[in-house]
N, C-alpha and C positions, 0 to 999 in steps of 0.2 A: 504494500500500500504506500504509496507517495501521498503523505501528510502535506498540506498547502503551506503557505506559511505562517500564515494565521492560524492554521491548527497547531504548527511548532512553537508559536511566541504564548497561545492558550497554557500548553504544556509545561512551559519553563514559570510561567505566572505561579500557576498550580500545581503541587506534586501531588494530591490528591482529591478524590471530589468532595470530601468537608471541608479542603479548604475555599471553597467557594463560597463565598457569600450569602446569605440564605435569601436576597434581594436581586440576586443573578441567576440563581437553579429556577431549575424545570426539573418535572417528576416525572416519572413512570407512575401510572394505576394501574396495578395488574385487574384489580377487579372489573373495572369499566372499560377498560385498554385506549383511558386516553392520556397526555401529556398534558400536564397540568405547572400553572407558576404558584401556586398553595399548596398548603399538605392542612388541613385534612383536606382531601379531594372535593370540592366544590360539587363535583357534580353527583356523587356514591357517598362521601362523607367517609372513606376508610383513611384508617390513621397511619399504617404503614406502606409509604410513599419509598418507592427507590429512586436514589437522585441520579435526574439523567447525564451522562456524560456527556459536556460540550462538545466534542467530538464526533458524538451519535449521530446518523442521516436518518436514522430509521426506515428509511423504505428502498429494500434491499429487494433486486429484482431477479436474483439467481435462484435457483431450485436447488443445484446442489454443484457444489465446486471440490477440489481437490483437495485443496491448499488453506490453511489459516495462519491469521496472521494478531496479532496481540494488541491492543490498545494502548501507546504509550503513557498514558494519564491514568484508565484505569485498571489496565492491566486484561481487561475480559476480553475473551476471542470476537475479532473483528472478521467480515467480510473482505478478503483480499481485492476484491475487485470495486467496491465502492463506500467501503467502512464503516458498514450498518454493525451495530452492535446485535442486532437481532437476529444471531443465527444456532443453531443446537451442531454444535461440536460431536462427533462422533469417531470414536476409535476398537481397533480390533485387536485390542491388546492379549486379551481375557483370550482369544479366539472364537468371539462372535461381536458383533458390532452394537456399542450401546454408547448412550450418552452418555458425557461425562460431565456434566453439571454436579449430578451426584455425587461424585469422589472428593475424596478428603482433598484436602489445599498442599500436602505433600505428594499425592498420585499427580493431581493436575499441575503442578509445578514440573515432577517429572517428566510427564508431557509435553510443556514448553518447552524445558531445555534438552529434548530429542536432537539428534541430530538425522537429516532425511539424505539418504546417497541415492542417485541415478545410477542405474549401472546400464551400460551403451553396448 
């Protein structure tokens, strides 16, 4: 993913998304599935709001790609092809293929730091 440069100067501001401002976030509602600038959600009234990453495009046009690629800000797998944070990560570690939102923060850490060979 080639970050613009405004997405690089967002990143060097902030090393993470609490430190943003609570007068600059925008939220994820998972209940209602909309993006909100309040918590509790204006429009459902639920209390637990995920802050979105200024980063985030949200509307992510691929079905299904090869490759991931990491979020410099917030670290969650990004869309290699347009840097929607909205995608479900899958791997065949186990030998069978499942999400990995589920696993602990040291399997999924493992996983970032893979290294992937082409062999020609």
């Amino acid at each position: 993913m080639d970050w613009s440069t405004e997405q690089r100067k967002i990143t060097e501001k902030y090393k993470k998304l609490e430190d943003i401002p609570e007068t600059e976030r925008k939220y994820k509602c998972h209940t209602c599935h909309l993006i909100v600038d309040q918590t509790p959600c204006p429009n459902c009234g639920e209390t637990k709001l995920e802050i979105m990453c200024p980063l985030d495009n949200c509307h992510c046009t691929h079905e299904m790609i090869s490759g991931i690629e990491y979020c410099p800000l917030c670290s969650k797998p990004v869309c290699p092809e347009c840097g929607s944070h909205d995608v479900v990560q899958i791997s065949r570690v186990t030998g069978y293929l499942q999400d990995v939102s589920g696993w602990n923060a040291g399997k999924q850490q493992e996983l970032k730091d893979r290294i992937r060979y082409s062999v020609a």
